[in-house]
C-alpha positions in Angstrom: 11.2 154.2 -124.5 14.9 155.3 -123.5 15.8 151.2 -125.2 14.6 152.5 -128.4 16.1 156.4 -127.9 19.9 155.1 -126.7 19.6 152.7 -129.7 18.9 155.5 -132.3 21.4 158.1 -130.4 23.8 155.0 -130.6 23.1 154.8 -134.7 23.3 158.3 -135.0 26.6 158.1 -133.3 28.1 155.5 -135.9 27.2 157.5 -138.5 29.1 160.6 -137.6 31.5 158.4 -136.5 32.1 156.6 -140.1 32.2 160.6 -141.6 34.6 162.0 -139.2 36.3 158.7 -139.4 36.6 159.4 -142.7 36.9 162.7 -142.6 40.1 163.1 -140.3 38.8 164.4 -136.8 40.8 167.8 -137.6 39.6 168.5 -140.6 36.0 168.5 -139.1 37.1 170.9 -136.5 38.2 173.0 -139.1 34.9 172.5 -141.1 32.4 172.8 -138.1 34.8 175.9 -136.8 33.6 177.6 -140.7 30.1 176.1 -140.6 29.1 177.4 -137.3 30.5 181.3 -138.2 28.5 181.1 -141.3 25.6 180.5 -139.1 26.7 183.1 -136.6 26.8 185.5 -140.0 23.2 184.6 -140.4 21.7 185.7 -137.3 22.2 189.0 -137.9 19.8 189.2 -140.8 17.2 186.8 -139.0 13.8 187.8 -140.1 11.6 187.2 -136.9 8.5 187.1 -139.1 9.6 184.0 -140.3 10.6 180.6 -139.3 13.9 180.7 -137.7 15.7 177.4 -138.0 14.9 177.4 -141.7 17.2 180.6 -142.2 19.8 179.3 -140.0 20.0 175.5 -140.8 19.1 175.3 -144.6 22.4 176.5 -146.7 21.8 176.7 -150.1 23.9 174.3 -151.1 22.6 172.2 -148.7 26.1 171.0 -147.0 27.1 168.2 -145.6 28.9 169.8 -142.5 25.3 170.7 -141.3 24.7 167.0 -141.3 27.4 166.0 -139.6 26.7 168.7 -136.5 23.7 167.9 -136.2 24.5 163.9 -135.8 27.6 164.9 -133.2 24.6 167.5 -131.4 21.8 164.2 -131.7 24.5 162.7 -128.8 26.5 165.6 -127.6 24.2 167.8 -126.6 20.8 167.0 -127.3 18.8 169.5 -125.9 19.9 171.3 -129.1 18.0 169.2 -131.7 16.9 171.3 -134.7 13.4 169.3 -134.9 13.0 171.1 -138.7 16.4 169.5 -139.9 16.6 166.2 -138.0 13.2 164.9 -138.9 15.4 165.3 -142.4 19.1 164.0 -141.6 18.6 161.5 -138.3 16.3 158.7 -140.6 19.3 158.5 -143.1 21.5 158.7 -139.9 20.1 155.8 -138.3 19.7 153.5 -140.9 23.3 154.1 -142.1 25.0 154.1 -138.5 22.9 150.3 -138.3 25.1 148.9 -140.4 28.2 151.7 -140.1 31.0 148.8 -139.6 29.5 146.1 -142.6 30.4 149.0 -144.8 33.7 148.3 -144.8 33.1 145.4 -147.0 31.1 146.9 -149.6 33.1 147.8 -152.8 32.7 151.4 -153.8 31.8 153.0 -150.8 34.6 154.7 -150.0 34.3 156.4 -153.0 31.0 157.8 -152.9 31.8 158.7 -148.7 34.5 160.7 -150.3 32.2 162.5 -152.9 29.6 163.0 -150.3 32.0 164.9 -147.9 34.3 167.1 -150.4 31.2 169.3 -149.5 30.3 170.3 -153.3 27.6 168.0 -153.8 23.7 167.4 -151.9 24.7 165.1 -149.8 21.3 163.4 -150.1 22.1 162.2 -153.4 25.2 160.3 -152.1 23.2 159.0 -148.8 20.5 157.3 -151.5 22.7 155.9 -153.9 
């Protein structure tokens, strides 16, 4: 069983790799450094009669920085999985960060890693096409 868990934290870990990577690694600090005080906003209207991680981790616009903390979390600290989100982001994670360094070679996709991370769009639509 820890074969087949260091293989997806390794997967996970090539695909935030290939966003930061793409990114620029200060630009995410900048990014996360925003994402997490919107969150920290949140918590002070937390509703305890309902599910917490869906108040917390589901922005509305459904960003593309959540993804990418919760990939560097998956390896960084992983005590701190959001179970209601990864079950979401780590499948797409996985299968990407498999074959992370082949998509070098395929024509377009720096473009639509671009789109995916200006941070205006559902990243899911990028991640399927």
């Amino acid at each position: 069983m820890d074969e087949v868990l260091e293989l997806e934290r390794s997967r996970i870990k090539s695909f935030y790799r290939l966003l930061v990577d793409r990114l620029g690694a200060q630009t995410w600090e900048k990014r996360k450094t925003c994402y997490e005080a919107r969150i920290r906003e949140k918590e002070a209207t937390l509703d305890i009669a309902l599910p917490i991680e869906p108040q917390l981790f589901v922005p509305a616009d459904d960003d593309i920085d959540w993804y990418i903390l919760a990939c560097e979390l998956a390896f960084d600290v992983q005590q701190s999985d959001s179970a209601y989100s990864s079950k979401r982001i780590y499948p797409f994670a996985m299968a990407i960060g498999a074959v992370a360094e082949q998509l070098s070679s395929v024509p377009n996709v720096g473009s639509v890693l671009d789109r995916m991370l200006a941070n205006n769009n559902k990243p899911d639509t990028q991640l399927f096409e």
